[in-house]
Structures are given as C-alpha cells and as structure tokens.
N, C-alpha and C positions, 0 to 999 in steps of 0.2 A: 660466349663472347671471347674472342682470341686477343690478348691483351701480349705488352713485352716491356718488360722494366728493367732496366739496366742487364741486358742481354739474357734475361731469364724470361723465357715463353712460360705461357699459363692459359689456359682456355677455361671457362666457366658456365657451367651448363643445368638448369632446374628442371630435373626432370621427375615422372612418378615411381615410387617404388613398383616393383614387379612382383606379385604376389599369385599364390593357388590356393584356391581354396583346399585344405587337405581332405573332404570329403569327397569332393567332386571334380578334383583338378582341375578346374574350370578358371580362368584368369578371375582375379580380384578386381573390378571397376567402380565401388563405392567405398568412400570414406577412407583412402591411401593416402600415405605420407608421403609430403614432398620432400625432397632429399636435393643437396646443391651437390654437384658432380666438379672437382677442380679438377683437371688432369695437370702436369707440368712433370718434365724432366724425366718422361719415361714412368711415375708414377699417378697415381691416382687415388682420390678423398674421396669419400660419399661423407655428407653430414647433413644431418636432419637440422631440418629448420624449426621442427616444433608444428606444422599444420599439418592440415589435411585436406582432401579433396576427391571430386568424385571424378571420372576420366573426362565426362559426358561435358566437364566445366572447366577443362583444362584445356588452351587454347595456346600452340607454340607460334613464338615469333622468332624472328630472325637474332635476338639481342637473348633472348629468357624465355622462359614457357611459361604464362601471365595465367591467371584466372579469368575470368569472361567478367565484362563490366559487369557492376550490378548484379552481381550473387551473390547470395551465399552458401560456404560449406554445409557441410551438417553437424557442426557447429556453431553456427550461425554467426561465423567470420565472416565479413563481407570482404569481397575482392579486392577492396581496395586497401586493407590494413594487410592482408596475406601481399600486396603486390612490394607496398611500403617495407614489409619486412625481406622482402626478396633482395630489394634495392640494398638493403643495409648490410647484410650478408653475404654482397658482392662488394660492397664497398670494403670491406671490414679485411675480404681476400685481397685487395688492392695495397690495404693500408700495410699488411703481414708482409704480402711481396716486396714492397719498397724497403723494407728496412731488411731484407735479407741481400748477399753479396751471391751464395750457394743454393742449388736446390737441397729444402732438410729434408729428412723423411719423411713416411706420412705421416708417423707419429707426433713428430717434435711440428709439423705444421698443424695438426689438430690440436696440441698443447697451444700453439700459440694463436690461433685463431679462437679460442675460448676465452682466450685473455684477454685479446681484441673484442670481441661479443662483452663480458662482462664487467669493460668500465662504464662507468656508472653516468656517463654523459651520453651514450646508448640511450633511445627509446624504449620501454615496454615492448614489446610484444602484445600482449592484448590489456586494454585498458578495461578492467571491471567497474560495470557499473554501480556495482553495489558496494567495491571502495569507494567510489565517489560520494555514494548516497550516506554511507557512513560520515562523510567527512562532512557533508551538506549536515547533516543531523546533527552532527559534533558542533558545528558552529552555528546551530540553531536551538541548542540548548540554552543559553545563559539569556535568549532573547524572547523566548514563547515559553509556555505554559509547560506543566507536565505532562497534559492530559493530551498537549498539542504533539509531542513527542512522540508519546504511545501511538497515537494517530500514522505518524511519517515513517517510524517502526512497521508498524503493522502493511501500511502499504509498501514499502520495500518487501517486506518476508513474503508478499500475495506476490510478486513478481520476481522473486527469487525462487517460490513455488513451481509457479509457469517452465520458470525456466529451466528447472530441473526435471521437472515432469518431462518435460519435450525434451529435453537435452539438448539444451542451446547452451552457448558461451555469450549471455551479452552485456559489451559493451558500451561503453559510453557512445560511440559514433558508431555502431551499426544499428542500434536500435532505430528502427524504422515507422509509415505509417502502417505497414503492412503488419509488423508485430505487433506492434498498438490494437490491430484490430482481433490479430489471433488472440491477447492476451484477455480482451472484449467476452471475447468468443468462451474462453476458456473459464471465465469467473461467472457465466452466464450459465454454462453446459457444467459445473462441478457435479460431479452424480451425488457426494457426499453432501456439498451444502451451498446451491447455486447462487448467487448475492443477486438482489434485488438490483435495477436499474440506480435508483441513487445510490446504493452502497456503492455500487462500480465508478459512479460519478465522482462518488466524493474520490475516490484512491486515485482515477484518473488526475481530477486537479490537482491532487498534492503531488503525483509523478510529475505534470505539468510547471506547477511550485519548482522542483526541484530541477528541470530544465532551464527552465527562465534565470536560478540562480546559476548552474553552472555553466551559461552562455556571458553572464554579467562578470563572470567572474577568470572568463577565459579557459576554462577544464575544456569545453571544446565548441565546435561553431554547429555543432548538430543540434535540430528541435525540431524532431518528428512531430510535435503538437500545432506547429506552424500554418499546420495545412490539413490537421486532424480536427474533426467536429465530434465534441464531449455533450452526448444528450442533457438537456435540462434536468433539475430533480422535480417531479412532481408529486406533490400529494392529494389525497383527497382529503372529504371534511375530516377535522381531529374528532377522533372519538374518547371520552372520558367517562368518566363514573357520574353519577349524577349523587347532587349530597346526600340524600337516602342510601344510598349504595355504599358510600363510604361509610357513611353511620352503622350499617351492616357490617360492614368488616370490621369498625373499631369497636364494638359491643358483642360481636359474635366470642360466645364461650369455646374454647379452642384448647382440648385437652393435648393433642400433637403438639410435643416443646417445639421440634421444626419449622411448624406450620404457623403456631402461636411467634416465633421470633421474625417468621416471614412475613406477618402481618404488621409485627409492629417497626419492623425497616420502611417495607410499603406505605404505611398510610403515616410515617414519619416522611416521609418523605416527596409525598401528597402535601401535606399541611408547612413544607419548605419550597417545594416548585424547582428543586436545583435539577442540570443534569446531572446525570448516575454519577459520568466523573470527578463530577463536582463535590456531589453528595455523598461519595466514600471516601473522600480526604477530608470532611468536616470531622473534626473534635471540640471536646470543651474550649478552648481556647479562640474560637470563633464565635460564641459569646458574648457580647458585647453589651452592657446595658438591656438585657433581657432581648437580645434582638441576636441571629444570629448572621454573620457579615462576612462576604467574601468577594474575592474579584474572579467575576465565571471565565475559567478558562479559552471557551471556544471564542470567545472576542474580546480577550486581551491583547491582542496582536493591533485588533482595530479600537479599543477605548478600556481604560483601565477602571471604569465606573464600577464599586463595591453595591452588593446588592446588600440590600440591609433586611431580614424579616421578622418580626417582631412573634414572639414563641407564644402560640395560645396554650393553654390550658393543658387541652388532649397534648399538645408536643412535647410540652414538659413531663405529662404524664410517662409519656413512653422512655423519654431519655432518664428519668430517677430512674427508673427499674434496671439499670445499667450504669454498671462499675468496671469499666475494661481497661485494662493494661494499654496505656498509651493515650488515654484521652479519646476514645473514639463515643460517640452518640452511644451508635448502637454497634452489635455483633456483623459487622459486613462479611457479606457472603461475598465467591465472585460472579461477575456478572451471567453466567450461565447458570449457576446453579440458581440464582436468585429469580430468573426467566421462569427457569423449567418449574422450580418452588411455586412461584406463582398462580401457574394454572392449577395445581393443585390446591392450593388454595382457592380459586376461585370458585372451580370446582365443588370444596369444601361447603364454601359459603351460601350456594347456591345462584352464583350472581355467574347468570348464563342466558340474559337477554340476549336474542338475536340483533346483531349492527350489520350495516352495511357499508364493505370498505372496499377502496382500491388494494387489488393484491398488488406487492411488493413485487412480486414476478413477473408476473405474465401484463400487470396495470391493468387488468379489468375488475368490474365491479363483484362482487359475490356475498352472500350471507353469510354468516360465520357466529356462532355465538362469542357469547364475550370471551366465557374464560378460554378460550383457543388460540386466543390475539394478546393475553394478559401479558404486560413485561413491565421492563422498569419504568419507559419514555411514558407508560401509563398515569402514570404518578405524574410526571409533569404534567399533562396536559388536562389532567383533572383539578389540578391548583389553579392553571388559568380557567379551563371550563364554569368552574363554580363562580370565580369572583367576575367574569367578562361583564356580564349582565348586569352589576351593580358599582364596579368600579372602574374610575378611570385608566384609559390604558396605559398613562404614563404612570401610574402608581402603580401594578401590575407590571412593566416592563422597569421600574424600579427594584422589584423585588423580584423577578423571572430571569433578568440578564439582556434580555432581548433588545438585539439591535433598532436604533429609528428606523421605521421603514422595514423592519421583518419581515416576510411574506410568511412566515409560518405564524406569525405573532398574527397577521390581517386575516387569517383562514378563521381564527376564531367568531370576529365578528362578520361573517354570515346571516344565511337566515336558521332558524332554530323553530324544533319543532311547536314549540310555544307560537310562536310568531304563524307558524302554517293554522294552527288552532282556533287562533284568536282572526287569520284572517276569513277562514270559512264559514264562521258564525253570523259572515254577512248575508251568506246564501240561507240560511234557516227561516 
C-alpha cells in the first residue's frame, strides 16, 4: 500500500518469508512467517508479525496479502484474527510516519514501531482460551461448589490436552463447530483412556457453560455450541449390591490392612449414599445430632437442600475405628486408587455375579461380572437399590441429594427381577 505523509513516501507490503529446506533445497510452503515489508526513503524493514501460514492459504490483494476467508493456520489461527492483526501493523506504520518530519533509519524506525505495537490500548494478538476459562473459573468460584470447580478445571485441562496434542493455538473466537467435533473425536479415540459418551457430554456442557458466560459477558460474540448437537447421557438399569452382598463385605474377615480399609470406605459409604465428591470432604463436623448433614454439591447451583442421614449402627461402627488428623470419617484414598482397590476387593470377597450393563463406550449391552464394573458410584447406587422397594422416594431423595424429577433417581424404579418372578408364577 503506497501511502505519503507530510512529503515522506512509504509503501507497505505482507508478504511470506522465503525459506529452503536445508536438506533438500527445496522452497518452504508450510507453516512460514508472515513478515510486513515497509520500504521508504531508499530503505527498507522486514518485521514479523508474530504468524504463520502455509503458501497454499496465502492469498495477495491489491492493498495486503490476506489469508483466504475461513481458515486456519496450523496453528489454528483463523484468518480472520491473522487479517485483524495485519490491519493493525499497518496502522501502527501510519501512526510512526505521521509523527516523524525525516526519513530515520531502519533501526531507530523498528525501535519506534515497537513502541507503537506495545501500548497497552493495542489489541492482543491472540486471545487464549484457556485465560479466559481461567478467569470464567475465577469468578465461579465464590458462587458453586468445590467439587463443581474441580469439574470446570478438569474439563479446561481435557481441552487444553487436545490442544496441545494437535498443536493448535485456540482461542476464544476461533474455536469452531469443526473443532468441537475434532475435540469429540479425540476424547472418544484416546488409546490411553477413551471417555465414555456421557463423560464427553458432561465436559462438552460445562465448555458450553462457559461460552454462554462469556458471550453474556462480552469476552466475545463467538459460540461454536450455537449450531453444535451435544449427544444425550444415557444409561442403562443401575446396577447395585443386593443387601446379602453388602452383608458379605461388611462381615468378610479381611487380613489385607489395604483391602480391610478399602472396604470399610466402601461400605461406609453405601450406608451414606453421598457422591464420591461429597463423600471425601465429610468429617466429624458433619455430624449432627447422630445424623450426618451436608449440602451435595453437584445441585447446589440449582437448590441448597442439606441432606440429612441418620448413622446406623454398622456406620458408626466403621468411623470409631478411625482417629485421623483433620476430622475425616475414614482414611480417603484418591479416586483411582480407590476404583482400582475395589475390584480387588471384590474379587477378594467373591462377589463376581454376572450383570448385564450398557458399556460406557461403545453403549451396547454385554455381561461382565461384578467385580470388573466395581467403583465408587457403586456405593451410591446400592444405598438407593436397597431402600427403593421400601421407601418413599422423597425420603430417599432427602437423603441421596437428588433432584425432583431426576432421571437417574426414576431408573431405579423400574421393573426388578422380583417383579419378573412374581409375575411368571402366573404361567405355573
């Protein structure tokens, strides 16, 4: 762009670095720096802009050399923030020019176009997403839960993963529906440890969550979720312990200290119904009149209803046997080790009936014995299982957390195989 300010000529031009490969001399055409070319007064500037781009995407106009609508680097800059920064870097040589009377050096004009670039009423360059999600977090601490926290943590790090794996740069406003689905792709395909369909779901809506907040809040006008379809969570029937089975675990002689402390987290924790996150932040202090009392995190956002559980006998039993620094029940493991503890134990105990569940994966049906499927959620769902049959569900959803209207709360009452037993004894 051939520009003239107060009788000083200046031309301005974005063009790509020229590069060889030094093994094969071959020109470079992938992943080159864009560089702004000033010439004026006989000299000439090359200064990087900070991008990059591949030839194949680099498209000259008459004013600038643009990137092509609708792409991105392999950075996963989209064209349109790389065009923005183009813009600015030409502004920024306009601003330099007007206030000089001489053409300076190239030097003393690269000193002062830096000075130009880094006040502080300048745009970014590239807006990270993950400051944002930081700051979205920041200000969603003092208003949710901790366990909700750890949650919005966790799915930031799975898409800071992605992003690093692939070598993407993304931002707030390039993130796409197209990334959305690569990122789908990528939590589904993990070789290490592939996440089930609702695992994927639930992260998707809290990244969702976290667009809807920073659209409300102006960070920016982009919401790839707009026009993106987040699969339902489905499950099949809950499967639990049946009270004989539990009786087995809490009577089983257990010389393994490990395995003996493993069981008595687990089936303390059967005989409370909390989730896992719930139920490793209880201590003495929750307590109450022989009942122990807390507000369940995952729907304090939507109703601050204290679950109240009143401690039978066995529960007390297992929390005397524990004196721990800090007031805690019992000895908490973390959540993996307590998983993996588990089947060992179940193992142990011989509790290896075959169930039949929906896989988390693939969502088809298959047989599995018990101890293979043993984890913490076990524990809850054996607290409802046992009492569904004899108690109201609102006394039960008093003491489990669960929302009116649950859908994982309504899976319990189904049909049960009592129910199939009792109806075939018509055909005899």
């Amino acid at each position: 762009m051939k520009s003239t300010f107060q009788g000083l000529r200046y031309n301005i031009k974005f063009i790509l670095e020229s590069r060889k490969d030094k093994e094969t001399g071959n020109k470079i055409t992938e992943n080159v720096p864009i560089l702004m070319s000033v010439t004026y007064g006989g000299k000439r500037l090359f200064y990087n802009v900070g991008f990059r781009t591949n030839v194949s995407l680099w498209e000259k106009s008459d004013l600038y050399s643009f990137q092509k609508k609708n792409t991105f680097n392999n950075d996963g800059i989209s064209a349109a923030i790389i065009n923005a920064s183009v813009r600015t870097y030409a502004a920024a040589v306009d601003k330099v020019i007007s206030r000089l009377e001489e053409y300076p050096s190239v030097r003393k004009f690269r000193e002062l176009l830096k000075q130009e670039l880094n006040k502080p009423t300048l745009p970014k360059k590239i807006n990270s997403v993950f400051e944002y999600f930081d700051r979205y977090i920041e200000e969603k601490a003092a208003k949710v839960s901790t366990w909700r926290i750890k949650q919005l943590k966790s799915s930031k790090n799975h898409l800071q993963n992605f992003a690093d794996d692939n070598t993407l740069n993304l931002t707030i406003d390039n993130i796409s529906t197209t990334t959305l689905s690569d990122f789908e792709r990528y939590l589904k395909t993990d070789p290490e440890q592939p996440r089930s369909q609702n695992t994927i779901s639930g992260i998707l809506n809290r990244i969702k969550a976290f667009y809807n907040y920073s659209n409300q809040h102006g960070w920016t006008k982009n919401n790839p979720f707009q026009n993106y379809r987040i699969e339902k969570e489905i499950y099949g029937d809950p499967i639990f312990l049946t009270k004989e089975e539990l009786n087995i675990l809490y009577t089983k002689n257990i010389d393994n200290e490990r395995l003996a402390r493993v069981r008595d987290i687990f089936c303390l924790q059967c005989f409370l119904g909390a989730r896992i996150g719930d139920f490793m932040e209880l201590t003495h202090e929750n307590i109450i009149d022989g009942m122990v009392q807390y507000v369940p995190s995952k729907t304090a956002d939507e109703q601050a209803t204290v679950c109240k559980i009143p401690l039978t006998q066995r529960a007390w039993s297992i929390i005397n046997r524990y004196d721990l620094p800090g007031g805690d029940l019992v000895p908490y493991i973390s959540g993996q080790k307590y998983n993996d503890y588990l089947k060992d134990l179940f193992r142990f105990c011989e509790l290896t009936r075959k169930v039949a569940r929906l896989n988390p994966i693939t969502r088809k049906t298959e047989i599995v014995p018990l101890h293979e499927i043993a984890s913490s959620h076990l524990a809850r769902r054996t607290f409802i299982g046992i009492l569904f049959k004899h108690t109201k569900n609102e006394v039960i959803s008093s003491m489990s957390g669960h929302v009116q209207g649950s859908r994982a709360f309504r899976r319990y009452y189904g049909i049960t195989e009592e129910d199939r037993e009792d109806a075939i004894k018509n055909l005899e």
